[in-house]
C-alpha positions in Angstrom: 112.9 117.7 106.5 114.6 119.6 103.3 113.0 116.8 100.9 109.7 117.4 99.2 108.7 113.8 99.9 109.3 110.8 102.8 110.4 108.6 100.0 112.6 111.2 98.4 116.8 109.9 98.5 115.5 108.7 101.7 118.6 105.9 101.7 121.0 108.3 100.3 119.9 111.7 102.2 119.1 110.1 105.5 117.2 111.5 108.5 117.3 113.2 111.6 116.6 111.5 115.4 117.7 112.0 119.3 121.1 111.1 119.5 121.6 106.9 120.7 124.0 106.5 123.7 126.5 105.0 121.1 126.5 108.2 119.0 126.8 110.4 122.2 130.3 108.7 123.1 131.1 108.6 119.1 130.6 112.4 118.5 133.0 113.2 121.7 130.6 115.2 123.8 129.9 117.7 120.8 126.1 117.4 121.5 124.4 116.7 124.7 121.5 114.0 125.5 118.2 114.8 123.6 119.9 116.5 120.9 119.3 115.3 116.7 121.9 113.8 114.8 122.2 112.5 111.6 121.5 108.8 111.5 122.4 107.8 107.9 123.4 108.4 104.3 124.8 112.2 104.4 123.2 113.4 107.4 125.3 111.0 109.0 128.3 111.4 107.0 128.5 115.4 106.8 126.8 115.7 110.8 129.3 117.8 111.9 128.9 120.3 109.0 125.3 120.0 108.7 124.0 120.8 112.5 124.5 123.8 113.9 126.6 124.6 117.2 125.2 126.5 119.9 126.2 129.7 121.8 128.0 128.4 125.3 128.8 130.2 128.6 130.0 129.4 131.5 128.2 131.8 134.3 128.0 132.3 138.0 124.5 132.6 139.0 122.7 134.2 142.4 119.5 132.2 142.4 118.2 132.1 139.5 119.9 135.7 138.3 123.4 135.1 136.1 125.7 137.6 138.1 129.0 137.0 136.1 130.4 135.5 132.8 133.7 133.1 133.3 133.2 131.9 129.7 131.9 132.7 126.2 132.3 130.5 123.1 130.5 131.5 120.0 128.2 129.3 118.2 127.1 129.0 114.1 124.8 127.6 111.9 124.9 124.5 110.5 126.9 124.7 106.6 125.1 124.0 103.8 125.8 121.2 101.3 125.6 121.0 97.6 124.4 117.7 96.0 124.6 116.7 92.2 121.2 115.3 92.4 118.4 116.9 90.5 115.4 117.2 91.9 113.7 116.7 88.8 115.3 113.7 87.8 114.8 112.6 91.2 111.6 113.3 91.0 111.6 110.4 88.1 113.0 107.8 89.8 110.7 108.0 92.8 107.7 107.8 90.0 109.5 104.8 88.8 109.3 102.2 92.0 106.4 104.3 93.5 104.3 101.9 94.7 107.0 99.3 95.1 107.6 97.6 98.4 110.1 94.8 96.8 113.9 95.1 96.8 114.8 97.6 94.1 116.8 100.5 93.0 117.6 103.0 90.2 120.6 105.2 90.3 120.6 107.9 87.1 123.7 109.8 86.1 125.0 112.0 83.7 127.6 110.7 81.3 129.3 114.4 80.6 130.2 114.9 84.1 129.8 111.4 86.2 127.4 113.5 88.3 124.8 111.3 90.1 121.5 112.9 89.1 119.1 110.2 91.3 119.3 107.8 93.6 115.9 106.1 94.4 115.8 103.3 96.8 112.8 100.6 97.9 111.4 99.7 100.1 111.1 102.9 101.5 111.4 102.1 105.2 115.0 100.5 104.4 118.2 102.9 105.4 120.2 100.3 102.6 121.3 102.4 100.3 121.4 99.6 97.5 121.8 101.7 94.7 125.3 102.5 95.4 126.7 99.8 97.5 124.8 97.0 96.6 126.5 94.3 94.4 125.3 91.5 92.0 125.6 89.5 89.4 125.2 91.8 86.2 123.7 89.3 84.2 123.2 90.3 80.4 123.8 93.7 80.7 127.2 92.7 80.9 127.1 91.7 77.5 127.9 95.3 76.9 131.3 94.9 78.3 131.2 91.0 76.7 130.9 92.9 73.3 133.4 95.4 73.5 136.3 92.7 74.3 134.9 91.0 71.2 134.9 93.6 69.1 138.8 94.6 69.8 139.2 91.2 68.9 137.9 91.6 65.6 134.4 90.2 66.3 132.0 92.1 62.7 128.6 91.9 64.7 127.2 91.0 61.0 128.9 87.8 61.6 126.5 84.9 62.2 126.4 83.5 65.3 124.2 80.5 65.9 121.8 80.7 69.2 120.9 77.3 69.8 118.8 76.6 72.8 121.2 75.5 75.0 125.2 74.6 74.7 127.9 73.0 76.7 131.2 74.7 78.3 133.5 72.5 80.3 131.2 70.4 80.8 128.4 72.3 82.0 125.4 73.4 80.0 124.2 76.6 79.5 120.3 78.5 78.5 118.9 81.4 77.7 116.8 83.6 79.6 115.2 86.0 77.7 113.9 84.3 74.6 116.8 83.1 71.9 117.4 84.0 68.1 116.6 80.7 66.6 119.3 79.6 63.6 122.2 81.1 62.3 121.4 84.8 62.5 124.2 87.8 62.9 125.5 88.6 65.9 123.8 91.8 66.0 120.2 89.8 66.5 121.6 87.4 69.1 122.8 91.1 71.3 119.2 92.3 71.0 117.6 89.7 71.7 120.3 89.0 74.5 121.0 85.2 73.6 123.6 84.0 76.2 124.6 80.5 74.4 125.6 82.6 71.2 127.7 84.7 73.9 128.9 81.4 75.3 130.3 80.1 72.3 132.1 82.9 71.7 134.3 82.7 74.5 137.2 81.0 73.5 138.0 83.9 71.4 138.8 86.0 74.2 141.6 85.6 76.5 141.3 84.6 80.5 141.6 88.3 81.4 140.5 90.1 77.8 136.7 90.8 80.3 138.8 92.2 83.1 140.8 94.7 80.9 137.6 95.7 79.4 135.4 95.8 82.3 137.8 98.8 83.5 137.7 101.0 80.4 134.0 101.5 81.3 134.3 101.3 84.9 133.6 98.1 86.7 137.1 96.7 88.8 137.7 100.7 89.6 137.8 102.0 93.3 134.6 104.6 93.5 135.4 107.9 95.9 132.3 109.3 97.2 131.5 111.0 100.4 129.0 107.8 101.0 130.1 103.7 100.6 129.7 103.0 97.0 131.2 99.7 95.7 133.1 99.7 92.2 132.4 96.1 91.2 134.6 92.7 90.4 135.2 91.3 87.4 138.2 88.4 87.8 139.4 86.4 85.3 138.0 83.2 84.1 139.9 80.2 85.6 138.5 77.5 82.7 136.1 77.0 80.8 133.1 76.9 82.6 134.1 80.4 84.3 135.2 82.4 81.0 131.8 81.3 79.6 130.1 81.9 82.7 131.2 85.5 82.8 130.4 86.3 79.0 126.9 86.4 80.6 127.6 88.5 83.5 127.5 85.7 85.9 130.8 83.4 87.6 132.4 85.9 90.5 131.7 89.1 88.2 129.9 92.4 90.9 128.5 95.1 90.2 126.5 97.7 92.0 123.4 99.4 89.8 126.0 102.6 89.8 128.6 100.6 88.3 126.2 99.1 85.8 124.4 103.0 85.2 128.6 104.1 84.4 128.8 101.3 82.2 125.6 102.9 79.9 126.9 106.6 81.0 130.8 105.4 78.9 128.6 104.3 75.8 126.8 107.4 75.8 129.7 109.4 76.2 132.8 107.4 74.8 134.9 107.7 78.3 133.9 106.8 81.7 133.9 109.5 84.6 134.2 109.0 87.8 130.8 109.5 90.0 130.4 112.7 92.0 128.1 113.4 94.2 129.2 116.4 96.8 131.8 118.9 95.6 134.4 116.7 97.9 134.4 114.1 95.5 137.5 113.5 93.0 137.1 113.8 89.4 138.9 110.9 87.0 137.9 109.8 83.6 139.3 106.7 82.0 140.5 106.6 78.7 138.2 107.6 75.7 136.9 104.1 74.2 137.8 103.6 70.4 134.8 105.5 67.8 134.3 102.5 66.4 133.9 100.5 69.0 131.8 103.3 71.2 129.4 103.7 67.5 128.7 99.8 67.5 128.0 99.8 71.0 125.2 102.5 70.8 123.5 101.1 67.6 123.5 97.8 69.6 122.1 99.0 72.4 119.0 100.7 70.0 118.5 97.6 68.6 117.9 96.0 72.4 114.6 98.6 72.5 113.4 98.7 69.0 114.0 95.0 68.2 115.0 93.2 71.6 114.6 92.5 75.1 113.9 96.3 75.5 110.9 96.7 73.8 109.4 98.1 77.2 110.8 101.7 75.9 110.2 101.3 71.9 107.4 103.9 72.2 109.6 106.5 74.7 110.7 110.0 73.1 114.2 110.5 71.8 116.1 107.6 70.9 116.7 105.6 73.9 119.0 103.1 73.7 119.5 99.9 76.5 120.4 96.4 77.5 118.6 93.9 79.7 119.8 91.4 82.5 118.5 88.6 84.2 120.9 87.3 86.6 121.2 84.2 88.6 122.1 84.0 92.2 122.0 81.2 94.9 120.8 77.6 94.5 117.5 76.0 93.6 116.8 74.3 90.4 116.5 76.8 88.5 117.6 79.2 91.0 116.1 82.5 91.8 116.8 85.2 89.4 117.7 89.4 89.6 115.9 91.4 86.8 118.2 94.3 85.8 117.9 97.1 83.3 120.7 99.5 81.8 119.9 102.8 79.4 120.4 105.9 77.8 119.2 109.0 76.2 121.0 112.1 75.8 123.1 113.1 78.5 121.6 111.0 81.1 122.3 107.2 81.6 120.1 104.7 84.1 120.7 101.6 85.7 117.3 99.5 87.4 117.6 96.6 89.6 114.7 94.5 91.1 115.9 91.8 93.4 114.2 88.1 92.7 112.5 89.8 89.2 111.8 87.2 86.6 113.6 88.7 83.7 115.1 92.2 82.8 112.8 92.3 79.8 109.8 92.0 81.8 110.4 93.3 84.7 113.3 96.3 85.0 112.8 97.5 81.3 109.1 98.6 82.1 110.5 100.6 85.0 113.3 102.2 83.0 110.7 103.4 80.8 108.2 104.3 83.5 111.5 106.8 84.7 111.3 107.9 81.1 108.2 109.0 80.7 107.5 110.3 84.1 110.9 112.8 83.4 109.3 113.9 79.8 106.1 114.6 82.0 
């Protein structure tokens, strides 16, 4: 095992094991009974790279005493491959969910380049590599994307925006999560503070698809070409009411994996998204660079989440780290189960933290994110 720990990528990396009948009849007689193969992630993917082929003949023996060659065909080593992961970044996010034996994931990445620095995976034992092909609902941290459509059409975030308690769309009334901004306060409070019926009552501003155009400037709608499955997220337009105010707040049919969601940080911190890489093999492909003014609000937003907000987790991290929170709904129940999510930035590196059934962003995948933080300073 190349990996310093168990844990380490496991999900992504993958391991090692005797060769399954099934894989025997897959691999076309390349290996023989008993021998290892890759089983997942890129062990699996690159197996015929990464082993090595032995030396075979073809000899007539007396007894036990080879007495002539028929055939020789030379063997090699296995091939080396190059990741983008750093190990020390890695290193962070394993520090992150140690200790963890709940659903969860955090996939780091650098907004330069679209190079995936981490991908960290629990529980441990799990070969689901949920950072990159899970999907859910975004929840709040869609209100990044929410924001930007609002801002191209004309939205001033010192505008006041009311964040009542609750309101009604189409018919069906919606709540906040996280805590609310009571009154009339600007719309730069109710983002912070992540107050969804201020984001709700903004929706008739926006047109059925405005989200959708949006969502792809920083990513989410876009096919994603790595070397492993990686999904690229869903955002469809809003049908009526109910479903345009729905998906202000990251919820109705809109996907995304916690790579999709990290890209969406990664185009804030770096004014254009980049496609992911992870082995050399992978594409590159940037969309187009966002608008300053819009790509300038976004990021003084986003320090306002952690200094003022939902985010408050990372107010006492180094360096100016800048976020959103999500809490996302899924499935039935009254009220129905919830998935905690947290997006961020600092520098050249952008995060994305997912814990499945968490109780609130906020509480739950902010600490983490800031965990990741400080265990990389360290």
């Amino acid at each position: 095992m190349l990996a310093p720990s168990r844990a380490f990528a496991r999900a992504l990396l993958g391991t090692v094991a005797p060769a399954t009948k099934e894989q025997l009849e897959k691999l076309g007689g390349r290996v023989g009974p008993g021998a290892s193969v890759g089983q997942w992630g890129l062990e699996a993917r690159f197996e015929p790279r990464l082993a090595p082929v032995p030396e075979r003949r073809v000899v007539i023996r007396a007894g036990a005493v080879p007495v002539e060659t028929l055939a020789k065909r030379g063997g090699r080593p296995g091939r080396a491959l190059t990741t983008t992961l750093d190990r020390r970044v890695q290193a962070a996010a394993e520090e992150a969910l140690a200790g963890r034996s709940d659903e969860a994931a955090l996939v780091a990445v650098q907004p330069s380049t679209g190079d995936i620095l981490a991908v960290a995976n629990r529980p441990v034992e799990s070969s689901y590599d949920r950072a990159l092909e899970g999907t859910y609902a975004p929840g709040s941290t869609f209100k990044v994307i929410s924001t930007a459509a609002l801002l191209r059409d004309g939205l001033d975030v010192d505008d006041t925006v009311a964040c009542p308690t609750t309101i009604e769309a189409g018919g069906r009334r919606f709540k906040n999560f996280e805590g609310g901004a009571a009154g009339a306060v600007p719309f730069s409070r109710d983002f912070a503070v992540s107050c969804n019926t201020a984001f709700v009552s903004l929706a008739p501003r926006l047109t059925p698809d405005a989200l959708q155009r949006t969502a792809r400037d920083y990513g989410l709608g876009r096919k994603l070409e790595l070397a492993v499955p990686a999904a690229g997220g869903r955002v469809p337009p809003g049908e009526d009411a109910v479903e345009r105010a729905a998906a202000m707040i990251g919820q109705h049919e809109i996907l995304a994996s916690p790579l999709g969601m990290a890209l969406v940080a990664a185009t804030v911190a770096d004014g254009r998204w980049r496609a992911p890489r992870l082995v050399a093999s992978d594409p590159r492909d940037a969309g187009p660079a966002l608008p300053g003014a819009e790509r300038d609000t976004l990021r003084s937003l986003m320090r306002l989440v952690v200094t003022q907000g939902s985010g408050t987790a990372l107010a006492g991290i180094a360096g100016a780290v800048r976020g959103k929170s999500g809490t996302a709904e899924f499935g039935g129940g009254d009220p129905p189960p919830t998935h905690a999510w947290f997006i961020a930035f600092r520098g050249d590196l952008a995060i994305a933290v997912l814990v499945e059934r968490g109780r609130s962003g906020g509480s739950v995948a902010a600490p983490l994110a800031a965990r990741f933080f400080s265990a990389l300073v360290g």
